[in-house]
C-alpha positions as a Python dict, from the first residue, in 0.01 Angstrom:
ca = {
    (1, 'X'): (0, 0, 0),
    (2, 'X'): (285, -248, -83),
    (3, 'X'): (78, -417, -327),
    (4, 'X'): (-10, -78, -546),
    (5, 'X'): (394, 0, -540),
    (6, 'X'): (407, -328, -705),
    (7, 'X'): (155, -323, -927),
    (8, 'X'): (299, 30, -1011),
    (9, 'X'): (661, -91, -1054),
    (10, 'X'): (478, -375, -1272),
    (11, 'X'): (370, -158, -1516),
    (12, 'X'): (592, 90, -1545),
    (13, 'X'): (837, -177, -1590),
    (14, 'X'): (622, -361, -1905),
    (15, 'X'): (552, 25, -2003),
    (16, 'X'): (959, 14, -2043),
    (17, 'X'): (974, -324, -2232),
    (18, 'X'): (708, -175, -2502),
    (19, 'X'): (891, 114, -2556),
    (20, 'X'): (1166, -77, -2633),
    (21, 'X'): (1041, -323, -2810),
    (22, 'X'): (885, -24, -3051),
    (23, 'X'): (1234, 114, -3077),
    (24, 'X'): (1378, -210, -3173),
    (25, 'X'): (1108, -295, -3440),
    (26, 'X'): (1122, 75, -3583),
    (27, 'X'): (1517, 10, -3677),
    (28, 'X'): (1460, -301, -3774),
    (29, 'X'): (1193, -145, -3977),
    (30, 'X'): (1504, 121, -4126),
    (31, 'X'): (1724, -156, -4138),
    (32, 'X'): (1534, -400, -4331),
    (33, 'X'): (1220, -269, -4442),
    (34, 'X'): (950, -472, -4558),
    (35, 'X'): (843, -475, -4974),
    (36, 'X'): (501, -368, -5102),
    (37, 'X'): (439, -523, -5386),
    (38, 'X'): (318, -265, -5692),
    (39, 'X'): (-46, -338, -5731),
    (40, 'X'): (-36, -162, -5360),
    (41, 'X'): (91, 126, -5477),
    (42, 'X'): (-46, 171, -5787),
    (43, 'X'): (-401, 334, -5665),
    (44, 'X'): (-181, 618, -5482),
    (45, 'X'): (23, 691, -5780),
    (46, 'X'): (-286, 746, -5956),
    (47, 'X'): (-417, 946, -5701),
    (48, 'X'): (-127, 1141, -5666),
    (49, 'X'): (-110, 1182, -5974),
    (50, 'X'): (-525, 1304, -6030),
    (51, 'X'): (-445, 1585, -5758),
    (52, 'X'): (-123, 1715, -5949),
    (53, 'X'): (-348, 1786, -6274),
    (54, 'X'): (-616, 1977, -6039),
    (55, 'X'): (-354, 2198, -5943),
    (56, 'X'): (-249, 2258, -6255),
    (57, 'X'): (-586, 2281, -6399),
    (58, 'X'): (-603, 2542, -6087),
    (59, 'X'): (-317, 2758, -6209),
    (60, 'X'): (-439, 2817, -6581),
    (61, 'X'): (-760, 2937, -6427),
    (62, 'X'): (-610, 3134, -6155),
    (63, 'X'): (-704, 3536, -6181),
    (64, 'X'): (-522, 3630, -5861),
    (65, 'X'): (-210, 3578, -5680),
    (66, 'X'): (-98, 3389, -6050),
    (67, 'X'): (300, 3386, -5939),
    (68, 'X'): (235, 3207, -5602),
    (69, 'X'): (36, 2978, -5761),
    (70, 'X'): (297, 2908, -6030),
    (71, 'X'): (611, 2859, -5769),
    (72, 'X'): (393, 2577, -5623),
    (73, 'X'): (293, 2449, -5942),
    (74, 'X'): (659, 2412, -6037),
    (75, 'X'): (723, 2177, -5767),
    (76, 'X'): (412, 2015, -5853),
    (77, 'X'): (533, 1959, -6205),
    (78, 'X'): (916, 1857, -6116),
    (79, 'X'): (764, 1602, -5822),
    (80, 'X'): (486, 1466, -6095),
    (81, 'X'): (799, 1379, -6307),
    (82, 'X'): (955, 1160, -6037),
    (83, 'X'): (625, 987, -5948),
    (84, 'X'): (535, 911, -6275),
    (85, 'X'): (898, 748, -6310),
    (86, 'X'): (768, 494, -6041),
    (87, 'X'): (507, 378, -6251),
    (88, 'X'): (742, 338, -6595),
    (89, 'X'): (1039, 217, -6437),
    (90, 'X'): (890, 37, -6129),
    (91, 'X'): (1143, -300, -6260),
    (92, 'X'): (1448, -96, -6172),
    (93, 'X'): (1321, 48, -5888),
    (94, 'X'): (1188, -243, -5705),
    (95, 'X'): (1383, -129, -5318),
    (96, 'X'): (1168, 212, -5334),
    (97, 'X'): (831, -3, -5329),
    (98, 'X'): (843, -39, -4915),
    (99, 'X'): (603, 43, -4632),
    (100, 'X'): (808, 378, -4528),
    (101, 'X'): (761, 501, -4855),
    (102, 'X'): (398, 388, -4915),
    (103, 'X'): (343, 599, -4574),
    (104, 'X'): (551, 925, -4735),
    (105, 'X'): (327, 898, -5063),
    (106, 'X'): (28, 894, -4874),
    (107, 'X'): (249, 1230, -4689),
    (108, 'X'): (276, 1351, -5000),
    (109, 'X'): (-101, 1321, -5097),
    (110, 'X'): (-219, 1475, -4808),
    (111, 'X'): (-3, 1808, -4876),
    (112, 'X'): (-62, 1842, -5255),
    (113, 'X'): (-448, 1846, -5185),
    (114, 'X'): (-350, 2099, -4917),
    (115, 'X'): (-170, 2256, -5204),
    (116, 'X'): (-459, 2256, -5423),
    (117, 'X'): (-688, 2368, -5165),
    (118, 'X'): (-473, 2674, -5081),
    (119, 'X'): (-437, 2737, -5475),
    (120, 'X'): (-840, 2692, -5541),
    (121, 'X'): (-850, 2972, -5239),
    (122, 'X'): (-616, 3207, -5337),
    (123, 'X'): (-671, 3263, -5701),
    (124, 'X'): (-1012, 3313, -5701),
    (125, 'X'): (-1166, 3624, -5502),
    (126, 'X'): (-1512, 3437, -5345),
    (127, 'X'): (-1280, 3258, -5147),
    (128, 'X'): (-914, 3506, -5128),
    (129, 'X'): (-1086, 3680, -4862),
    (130, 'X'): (-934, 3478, -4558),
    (131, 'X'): (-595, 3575, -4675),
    (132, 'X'): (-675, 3911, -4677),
    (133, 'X'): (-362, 3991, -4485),
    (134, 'X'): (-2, 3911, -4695),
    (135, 'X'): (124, 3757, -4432),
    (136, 'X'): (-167, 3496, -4420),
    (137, 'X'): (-54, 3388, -4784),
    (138, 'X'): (305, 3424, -4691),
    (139, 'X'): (247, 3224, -4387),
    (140, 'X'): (61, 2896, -4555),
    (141, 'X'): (253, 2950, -4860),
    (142, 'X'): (597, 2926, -4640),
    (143, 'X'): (483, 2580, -4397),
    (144, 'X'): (315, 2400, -4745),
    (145, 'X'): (639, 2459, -4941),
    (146, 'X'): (862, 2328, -4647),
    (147, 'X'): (638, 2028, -4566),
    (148, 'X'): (656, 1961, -4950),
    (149, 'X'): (1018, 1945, -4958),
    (150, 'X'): (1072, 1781, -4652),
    (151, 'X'): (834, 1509, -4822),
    (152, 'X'): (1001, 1545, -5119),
    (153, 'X'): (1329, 1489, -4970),
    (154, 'X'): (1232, 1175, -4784),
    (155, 'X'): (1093, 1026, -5100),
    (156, 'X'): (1450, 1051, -5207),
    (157, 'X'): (1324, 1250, -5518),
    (158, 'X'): (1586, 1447, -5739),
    (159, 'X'): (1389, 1713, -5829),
    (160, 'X'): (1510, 2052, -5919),
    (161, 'X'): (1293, 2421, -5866),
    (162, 'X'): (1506, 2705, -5856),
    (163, 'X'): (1287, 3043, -5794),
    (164, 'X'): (1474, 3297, -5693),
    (165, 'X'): (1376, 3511, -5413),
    (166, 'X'): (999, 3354, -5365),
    (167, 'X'): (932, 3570, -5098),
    (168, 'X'): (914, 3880, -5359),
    (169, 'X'): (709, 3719, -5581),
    (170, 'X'): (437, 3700, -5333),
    (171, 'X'): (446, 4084, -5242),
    (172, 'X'): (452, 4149, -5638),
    (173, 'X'): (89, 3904, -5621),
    (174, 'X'): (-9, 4156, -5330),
    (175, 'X'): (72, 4448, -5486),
    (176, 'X'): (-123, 4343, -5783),
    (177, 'X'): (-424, 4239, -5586),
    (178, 'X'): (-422, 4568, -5407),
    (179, 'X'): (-422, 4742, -5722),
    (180, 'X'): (-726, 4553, -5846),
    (181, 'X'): (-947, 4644, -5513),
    (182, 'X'): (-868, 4966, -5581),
    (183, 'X'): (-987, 4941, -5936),
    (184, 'X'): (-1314, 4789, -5791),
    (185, 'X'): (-1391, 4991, -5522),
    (186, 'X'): (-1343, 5301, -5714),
    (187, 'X'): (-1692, 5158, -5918),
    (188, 'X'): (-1919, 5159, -5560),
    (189, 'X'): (-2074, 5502, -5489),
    (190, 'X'): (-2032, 5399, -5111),
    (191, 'X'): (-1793, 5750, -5107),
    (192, 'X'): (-1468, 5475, -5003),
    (193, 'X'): (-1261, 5662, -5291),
    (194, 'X'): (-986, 5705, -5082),
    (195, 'X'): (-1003, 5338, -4913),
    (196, 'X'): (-783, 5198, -5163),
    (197, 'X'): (-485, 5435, -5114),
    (198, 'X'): (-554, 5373, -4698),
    (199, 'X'): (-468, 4991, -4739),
    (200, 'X'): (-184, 5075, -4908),
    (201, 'X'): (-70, 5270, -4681),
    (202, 'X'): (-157, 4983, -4420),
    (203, 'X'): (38, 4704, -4593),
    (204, 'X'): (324, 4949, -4605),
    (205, 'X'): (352, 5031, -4218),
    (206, 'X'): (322, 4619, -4147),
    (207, 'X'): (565, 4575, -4383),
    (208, 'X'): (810, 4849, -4208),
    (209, 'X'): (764, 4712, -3872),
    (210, 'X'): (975, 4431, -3920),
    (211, 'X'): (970, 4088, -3677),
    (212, 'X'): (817, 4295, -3405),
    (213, 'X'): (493, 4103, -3414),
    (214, 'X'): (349, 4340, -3075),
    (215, 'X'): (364, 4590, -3321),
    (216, 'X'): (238, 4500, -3647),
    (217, 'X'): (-81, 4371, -3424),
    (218, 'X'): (-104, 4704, -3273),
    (219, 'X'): (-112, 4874, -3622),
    (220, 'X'): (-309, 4617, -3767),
    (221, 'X'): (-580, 4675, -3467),
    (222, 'X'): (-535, 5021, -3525),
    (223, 'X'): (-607, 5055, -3862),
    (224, 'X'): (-861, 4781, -3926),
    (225, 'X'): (-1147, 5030, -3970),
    (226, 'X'): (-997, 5167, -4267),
    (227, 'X'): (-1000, 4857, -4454),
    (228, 'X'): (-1367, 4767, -4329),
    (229, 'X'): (-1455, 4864, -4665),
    (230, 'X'): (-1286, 4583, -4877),
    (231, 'X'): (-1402, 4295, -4635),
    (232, 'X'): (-1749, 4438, -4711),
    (233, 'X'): (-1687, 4474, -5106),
    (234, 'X'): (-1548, 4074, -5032),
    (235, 'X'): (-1799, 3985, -4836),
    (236, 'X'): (-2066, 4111, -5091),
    (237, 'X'): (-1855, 3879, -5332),
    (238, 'X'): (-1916, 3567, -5150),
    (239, 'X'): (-2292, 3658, -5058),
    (240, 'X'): (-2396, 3706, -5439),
    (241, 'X'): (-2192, 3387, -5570),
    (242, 'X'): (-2357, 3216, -5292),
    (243, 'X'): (-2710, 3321, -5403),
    (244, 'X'): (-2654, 3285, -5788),
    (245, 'X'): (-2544, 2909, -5701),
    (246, 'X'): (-2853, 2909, -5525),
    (247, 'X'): (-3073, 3000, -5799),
    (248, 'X'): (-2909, 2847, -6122),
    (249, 'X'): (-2947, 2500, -5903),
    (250, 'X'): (-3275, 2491, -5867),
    (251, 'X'): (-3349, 2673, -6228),
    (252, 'X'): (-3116, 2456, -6456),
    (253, 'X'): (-3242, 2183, -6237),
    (254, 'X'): (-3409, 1892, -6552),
    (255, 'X'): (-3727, 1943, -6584),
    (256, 'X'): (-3981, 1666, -6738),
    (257, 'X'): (-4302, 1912, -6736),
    (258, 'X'): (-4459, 2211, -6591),
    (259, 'X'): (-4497, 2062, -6254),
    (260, 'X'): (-4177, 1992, -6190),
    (261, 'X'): (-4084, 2352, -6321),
    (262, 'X'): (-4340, 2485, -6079),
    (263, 'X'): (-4189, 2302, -5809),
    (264, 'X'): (-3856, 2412, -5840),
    (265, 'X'): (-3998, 2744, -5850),
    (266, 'X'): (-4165, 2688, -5528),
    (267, 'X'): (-3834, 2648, -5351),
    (268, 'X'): (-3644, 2945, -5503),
    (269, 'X'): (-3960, 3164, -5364),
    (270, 'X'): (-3919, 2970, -5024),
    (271, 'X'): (-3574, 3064, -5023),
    (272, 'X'): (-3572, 3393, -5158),
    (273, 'X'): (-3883, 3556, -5029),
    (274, 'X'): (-3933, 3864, -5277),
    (275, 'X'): (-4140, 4129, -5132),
    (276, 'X'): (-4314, 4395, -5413),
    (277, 'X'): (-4290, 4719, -5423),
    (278, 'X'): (-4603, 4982, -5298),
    (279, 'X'): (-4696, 5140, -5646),
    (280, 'X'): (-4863, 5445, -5412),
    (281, 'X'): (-4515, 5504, -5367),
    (282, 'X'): (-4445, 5590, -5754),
    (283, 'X'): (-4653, 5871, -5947),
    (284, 'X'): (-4573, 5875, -6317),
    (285, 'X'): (-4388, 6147, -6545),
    (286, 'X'): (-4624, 6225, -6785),
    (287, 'X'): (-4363, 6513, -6964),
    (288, 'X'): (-4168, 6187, -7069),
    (289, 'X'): (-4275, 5992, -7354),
    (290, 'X'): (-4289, 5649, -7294),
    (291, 'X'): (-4039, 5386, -7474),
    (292, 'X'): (-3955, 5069, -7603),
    (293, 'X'): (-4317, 5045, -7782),
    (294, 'X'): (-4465, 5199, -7463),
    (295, 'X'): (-4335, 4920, -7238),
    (296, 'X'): (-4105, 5189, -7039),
    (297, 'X'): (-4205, 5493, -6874),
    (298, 'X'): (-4043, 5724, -6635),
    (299, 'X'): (-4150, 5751, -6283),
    (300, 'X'): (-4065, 5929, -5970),
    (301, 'X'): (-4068, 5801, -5600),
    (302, 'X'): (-4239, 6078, -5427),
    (303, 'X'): (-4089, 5930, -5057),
    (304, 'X'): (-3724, 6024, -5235),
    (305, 'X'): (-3681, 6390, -5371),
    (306, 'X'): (-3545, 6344, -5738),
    (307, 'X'): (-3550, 5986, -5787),
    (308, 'X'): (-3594, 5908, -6133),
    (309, 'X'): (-3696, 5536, -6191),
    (310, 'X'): (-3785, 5330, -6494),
    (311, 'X'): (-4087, 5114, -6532),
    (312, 'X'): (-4094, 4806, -6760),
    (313, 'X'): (-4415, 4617, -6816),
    (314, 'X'): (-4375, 4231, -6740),
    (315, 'X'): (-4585, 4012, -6924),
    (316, 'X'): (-4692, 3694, -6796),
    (317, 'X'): (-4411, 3483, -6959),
    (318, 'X'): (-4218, 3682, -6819),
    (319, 'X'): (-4288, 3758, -6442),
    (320, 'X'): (-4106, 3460, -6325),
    (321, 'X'): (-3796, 3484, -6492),
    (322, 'X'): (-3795, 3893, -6389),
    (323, 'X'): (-3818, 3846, -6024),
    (324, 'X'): (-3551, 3535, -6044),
    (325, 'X'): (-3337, 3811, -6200),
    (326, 'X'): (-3411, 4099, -5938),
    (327, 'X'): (-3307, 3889, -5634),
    (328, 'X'): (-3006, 3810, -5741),
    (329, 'X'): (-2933, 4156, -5929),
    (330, 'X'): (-3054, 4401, -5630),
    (331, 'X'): (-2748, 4267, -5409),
    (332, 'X'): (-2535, 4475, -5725),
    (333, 'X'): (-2734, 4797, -5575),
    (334, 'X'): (-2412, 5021, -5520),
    (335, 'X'): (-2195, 4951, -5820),
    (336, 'X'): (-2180, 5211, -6095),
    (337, 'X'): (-2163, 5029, -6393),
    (338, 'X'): (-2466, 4850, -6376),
    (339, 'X'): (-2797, 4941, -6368),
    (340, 'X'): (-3012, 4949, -6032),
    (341, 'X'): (-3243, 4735, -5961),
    (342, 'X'): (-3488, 4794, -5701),
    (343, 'X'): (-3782, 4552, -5748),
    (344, 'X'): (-4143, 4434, -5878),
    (345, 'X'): (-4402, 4630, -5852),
    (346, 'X'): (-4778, 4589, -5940),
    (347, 'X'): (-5083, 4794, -6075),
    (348, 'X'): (-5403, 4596, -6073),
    (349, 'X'): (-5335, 4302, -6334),
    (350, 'X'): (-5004, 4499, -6486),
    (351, 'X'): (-4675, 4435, -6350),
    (352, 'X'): (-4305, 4633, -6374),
    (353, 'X'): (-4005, 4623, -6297),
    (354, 'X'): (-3875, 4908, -6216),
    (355, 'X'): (-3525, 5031, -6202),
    (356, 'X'): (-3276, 5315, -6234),
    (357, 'X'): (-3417, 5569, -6497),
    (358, 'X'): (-3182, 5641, -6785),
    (359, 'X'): (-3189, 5979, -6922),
    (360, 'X'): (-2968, 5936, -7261),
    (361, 'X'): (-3149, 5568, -7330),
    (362, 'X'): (-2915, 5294, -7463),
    (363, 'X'): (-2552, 5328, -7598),
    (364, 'X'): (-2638, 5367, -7974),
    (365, 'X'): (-2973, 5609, -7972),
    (366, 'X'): (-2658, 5790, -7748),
    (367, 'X'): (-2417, 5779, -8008),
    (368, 'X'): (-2663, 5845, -8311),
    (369, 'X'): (-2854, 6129, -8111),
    (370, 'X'): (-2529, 6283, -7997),
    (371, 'X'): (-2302, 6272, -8313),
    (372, 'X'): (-2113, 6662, -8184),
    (373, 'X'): (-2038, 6494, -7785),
    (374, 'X'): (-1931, 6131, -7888),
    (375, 'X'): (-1539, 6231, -7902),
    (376, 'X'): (-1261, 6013, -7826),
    (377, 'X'): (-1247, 6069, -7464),
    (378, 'X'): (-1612, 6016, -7397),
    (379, 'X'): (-1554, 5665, -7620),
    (380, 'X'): (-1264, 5573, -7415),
    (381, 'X'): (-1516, 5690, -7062),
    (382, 'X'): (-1734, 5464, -7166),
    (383, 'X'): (-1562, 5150, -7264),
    (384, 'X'): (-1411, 5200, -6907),
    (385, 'X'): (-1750, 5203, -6769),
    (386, 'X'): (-1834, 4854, -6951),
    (387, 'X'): (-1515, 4684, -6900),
    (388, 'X'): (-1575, 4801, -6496),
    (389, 'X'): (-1952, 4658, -6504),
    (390, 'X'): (-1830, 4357, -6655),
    (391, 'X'): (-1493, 4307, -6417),
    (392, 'X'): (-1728, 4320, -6102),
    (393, 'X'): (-1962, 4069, -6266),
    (394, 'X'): (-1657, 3846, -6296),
    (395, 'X'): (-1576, 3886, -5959),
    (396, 'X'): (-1930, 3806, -5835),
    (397, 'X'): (-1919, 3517, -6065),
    (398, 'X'): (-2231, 3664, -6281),
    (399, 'X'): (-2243, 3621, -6628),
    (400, 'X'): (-2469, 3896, -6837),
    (401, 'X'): (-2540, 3679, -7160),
    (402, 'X'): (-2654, 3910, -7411),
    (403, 'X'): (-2387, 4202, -7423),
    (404, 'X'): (-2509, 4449, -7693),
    (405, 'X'): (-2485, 4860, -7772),
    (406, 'X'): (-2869, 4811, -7680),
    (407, 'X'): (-2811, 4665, -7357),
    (408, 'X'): (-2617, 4922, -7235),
    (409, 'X'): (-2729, 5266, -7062),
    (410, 'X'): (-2673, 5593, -7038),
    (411, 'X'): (-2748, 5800, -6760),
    (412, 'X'): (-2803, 6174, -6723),
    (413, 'X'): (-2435, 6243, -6610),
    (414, 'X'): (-2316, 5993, -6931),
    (415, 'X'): (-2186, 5690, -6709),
    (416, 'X'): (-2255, 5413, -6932),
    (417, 'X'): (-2413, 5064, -6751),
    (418, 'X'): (-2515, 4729, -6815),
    (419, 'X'): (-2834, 4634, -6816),
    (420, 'X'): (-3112, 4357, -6949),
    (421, 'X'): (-2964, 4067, -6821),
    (422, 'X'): (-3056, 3726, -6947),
    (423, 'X'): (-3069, 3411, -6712),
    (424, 'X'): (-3032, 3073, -6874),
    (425, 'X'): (-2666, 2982, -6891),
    (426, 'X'): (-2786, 2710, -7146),
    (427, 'X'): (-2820, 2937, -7433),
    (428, 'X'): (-2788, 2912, -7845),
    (429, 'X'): (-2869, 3087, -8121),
    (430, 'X'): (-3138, 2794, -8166),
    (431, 'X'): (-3325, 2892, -7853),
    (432, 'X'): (-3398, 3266, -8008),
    (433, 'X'): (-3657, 3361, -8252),
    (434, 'X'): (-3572, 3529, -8576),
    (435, 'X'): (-3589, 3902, -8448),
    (436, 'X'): (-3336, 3806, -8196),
    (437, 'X'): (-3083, 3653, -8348),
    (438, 'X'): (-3042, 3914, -8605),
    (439, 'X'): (-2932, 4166, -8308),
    (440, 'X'): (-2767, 3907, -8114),
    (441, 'X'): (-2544, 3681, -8387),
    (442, 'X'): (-2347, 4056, -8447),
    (443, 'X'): (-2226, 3997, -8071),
    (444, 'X'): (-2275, 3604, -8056),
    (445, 'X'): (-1912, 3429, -7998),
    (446, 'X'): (-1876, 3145, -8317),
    (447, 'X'): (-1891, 2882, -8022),
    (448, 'X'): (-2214, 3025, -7959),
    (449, 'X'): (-2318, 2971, -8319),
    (450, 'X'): (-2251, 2650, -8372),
    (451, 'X'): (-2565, 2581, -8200),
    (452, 'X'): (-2383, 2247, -7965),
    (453, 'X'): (-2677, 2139, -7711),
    (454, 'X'): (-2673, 2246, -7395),
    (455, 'X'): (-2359, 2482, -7504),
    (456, 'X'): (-2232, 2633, -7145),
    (457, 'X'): (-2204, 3032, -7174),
    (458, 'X'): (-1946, 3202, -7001),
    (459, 'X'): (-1668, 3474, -6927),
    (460, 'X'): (-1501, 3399, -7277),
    (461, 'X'): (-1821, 3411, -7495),
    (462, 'X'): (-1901, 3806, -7261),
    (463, 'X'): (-1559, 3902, -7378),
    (464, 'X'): (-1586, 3860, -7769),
    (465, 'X'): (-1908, 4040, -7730),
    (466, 'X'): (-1702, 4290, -7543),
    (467, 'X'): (-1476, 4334, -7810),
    (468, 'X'): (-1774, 4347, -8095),
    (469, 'X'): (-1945, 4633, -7884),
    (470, 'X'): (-1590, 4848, -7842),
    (471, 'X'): (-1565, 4805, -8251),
    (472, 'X'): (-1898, 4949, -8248),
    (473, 'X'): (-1817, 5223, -8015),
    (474, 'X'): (-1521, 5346, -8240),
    (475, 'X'): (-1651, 5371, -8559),
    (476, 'X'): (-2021, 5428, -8412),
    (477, 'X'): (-2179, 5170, -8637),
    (478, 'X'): (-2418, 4880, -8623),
    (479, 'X'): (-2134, 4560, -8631),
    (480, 'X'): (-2189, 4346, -8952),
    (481, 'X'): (-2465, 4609, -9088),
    (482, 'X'): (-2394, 4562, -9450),
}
């Protein structure tokens, strides 16, 4: 028993000693501390300085929450200043270059890719949906800005950022972002109309509670079926991005020859297993005269009362492309402004696609047909209808690639949607035969044009077309006829 008391008192006594001996080194450490030379630092200051042009690269592409992004980017900007100094005036500054500070840089680091990461998250809406709540954003916004300054502060940094009351600024993002769900939900017939004015109502009573935090949990408990709606809609988001991903992997995935095409083919099927459609299940309107050359018709599904569906022959060139398209495009089921797609279907060695039937066909037989109807306010309807087909593709991170007055639908009650989609992101005015490009250069972007190889299409290119098909909606005329 003695001996264990001793061996105890033994090392809690050397226990002691180390402590001590820490503490001494540590203000030794303050005291004197010990120079890195620069070729140490150098690699950090780079790196630093890599992750500060992310998150500004971040902010210019940001679509939501932009002034939250922005106060963190202006600390971002006033902190790159001071680093950079390190680098240009690293002679005059040779007492900063110590091991305390080499730790705080690496601090500092850490938290700006924490910055970027929150940035990257909350400006785009595949990934805002884990800060659905304000006071999520509020929350991470409120510890990164403190541990930044706190960093900043033991860099010795003079840095400047005056924002006045940043607190605001983030319930002016949320207001906005509210706004915009409401915008979006209001285009899914999922009869949620009334969702969006339900969340406001929501963010206003856990904004009137105050500190009590028992009671904004209660409410929020209370009320969370009400908002079930938009973590579906984001949800749904996340899902599609996820699959289009997916798919534009394996298709834009280099290809030396038809085997290797076939293969990658092979794993989008083993991924997304498509399952066809029962043609028994269809019977054919013959009252409707077919279109298109004959290669649409008009059928009805006899297991649904009244449902009108379109059938598009698929020729053999075709057929893979098609049901590449349908997988990803039947997830976009319940939004308005574009077209439904419900699947493949076969009849012996023919093969449709069939989708929502339009009753008015596409945007300019509607305008030629319908000279009397096609008044300002059914012009301005439309456009709406476009601009709402084309938001939600945005959010989904889909891009539609050929937006023309053919492209786009009308249907019986004159809701106008998107429709033939094209898939190859990869796409010039090279890659389309004659008959083609004379429709499609009237809508083609002049980046487009230029015919650069392997020329990425996006967002930007969909919007000049955009603004080429509302032209043609006002003055109902084909664009560049003459």
């Amino acid at each position: 028993m003695e001996d264990d008391n001793s061996i105890k008192n033994s090392a809690s006594f050397l226990n002691k000693m180390a402590q001590s001996a820490s503490s001494v080194i540590e203000a030794a450490t303050e005291i004197a501390p010990v120079l890195v030379p620069f070729t140490n630092f150098l690699p950090l200051i780079k790196e630093i300085g890599n992750i500060f042009d992310e998150i500004i690269d971040l902010v210019e592409a940001a679509e939501h929450n932009k002034r939250t992004c922005k106060i963190l980017k202006k600390r971002v900007d006033a902190a790159e200043s001071a680093v950079r100094d390190l680098k240009r005036d690293r002679e005059d500054k040779k007492d900063f270059f110590t091991s305390n500070n080499y730790l705080r840089l690496q601090d500092l680091s850490n938290i700006a890719t924490r910055i970027k990461d929150f940035i990257s998250e909350i400006s785009q809406m595949k990934t805002l949906a884990k800060y659905f709540k304000a006071k999520n954003i509020e929350k991470t916004f409120t510890e990164l800005r403190e541990e930044f300054d706190s960093c900043i502060n033991l860099l010795s940094f003079s840095i400047n950022v005056e924002i006045a009351d940043e607190l605001k600024e983030i319930k002016a993002d949320q207001d906005d972002f509210v706004k915009y769900l409401q915008e979006m939900i209001a285009g899914i017939k999922t009869g949620v109309e009334d969702i969006g004015v339900n969340v406001k109502e929501v963010r206003d009573d856990v904004n009137d509670v105050g500190d009590n935090v028992k009671e904004v949990r209660d409410d929020v408990k209370d009320l969370r079926k009400e908002i079930k709606d938009y973590f579906q809609f984001s949800s749904k988001v996340v899902q599609v991005n996820a699959m289009n991903n997916t798919m534009e992997k394996y298709m834009n995935k280099p290809s030396q020859n038809q085997k290797e095409i076939d293969k990658n083919q092979m794993e989008i099927d083993k991924i997304f297993q498509v399952h066809t459609l029962k043609i028994s299940d269809y019977k054919q309107d013959d009252n409707e005269k077919p279109r298109k050359d004959g290669r649409v018709t008009k059928w009805f599904n006899i297991r649904i009362e009244c449902d009108e569906v379109a059938f598009k022959i698929i020729s053999e060139e075709e057929k893979t492309d098609v049901q590449n398209q349908v997988t990803i495009l039947k997830e976009l089921h319940d939004w308005n402004n574009i077209i439904k797609f419900y699947g493949i279907t076969s009849d012996g060695n023919k093969r449709y696609l069939v989708t929502e039937w339009a009753e008015h066909g596409n945007l300019r037989e509607y305008y030629t047909n319908n000279k009397d109807q096609f008044d300002l306010r059914l012009k301005l309807c439309m456009s709406f209808d476009i601009a709402r087909g084309l938001n939600f593709l945005r959010a989904v991170e889909i891009v539609h690639r050929d937006i023309r007055a053919e492209n786009i639908l009308i249907t019986f009650n004159g809701t106008a949607k998107l429709a033939n989609f094209k898939l190859s992101r990869y796409l010039t005015a090279a890659t389309l035969n004659q008959k083609q490009n004379l429709e499609r250069v009237r809508y083609c972007a002049p980046e487009l044009l230029d015919r650069a190889p392997n020329f990425k299409y996006d967002q930007k290119c969909e919007v000049y077309s955009f603004g080429i098909l509302l032209w043609e909606i006002a003055e109902e005329r084909v664009p560049y006829q003459d």
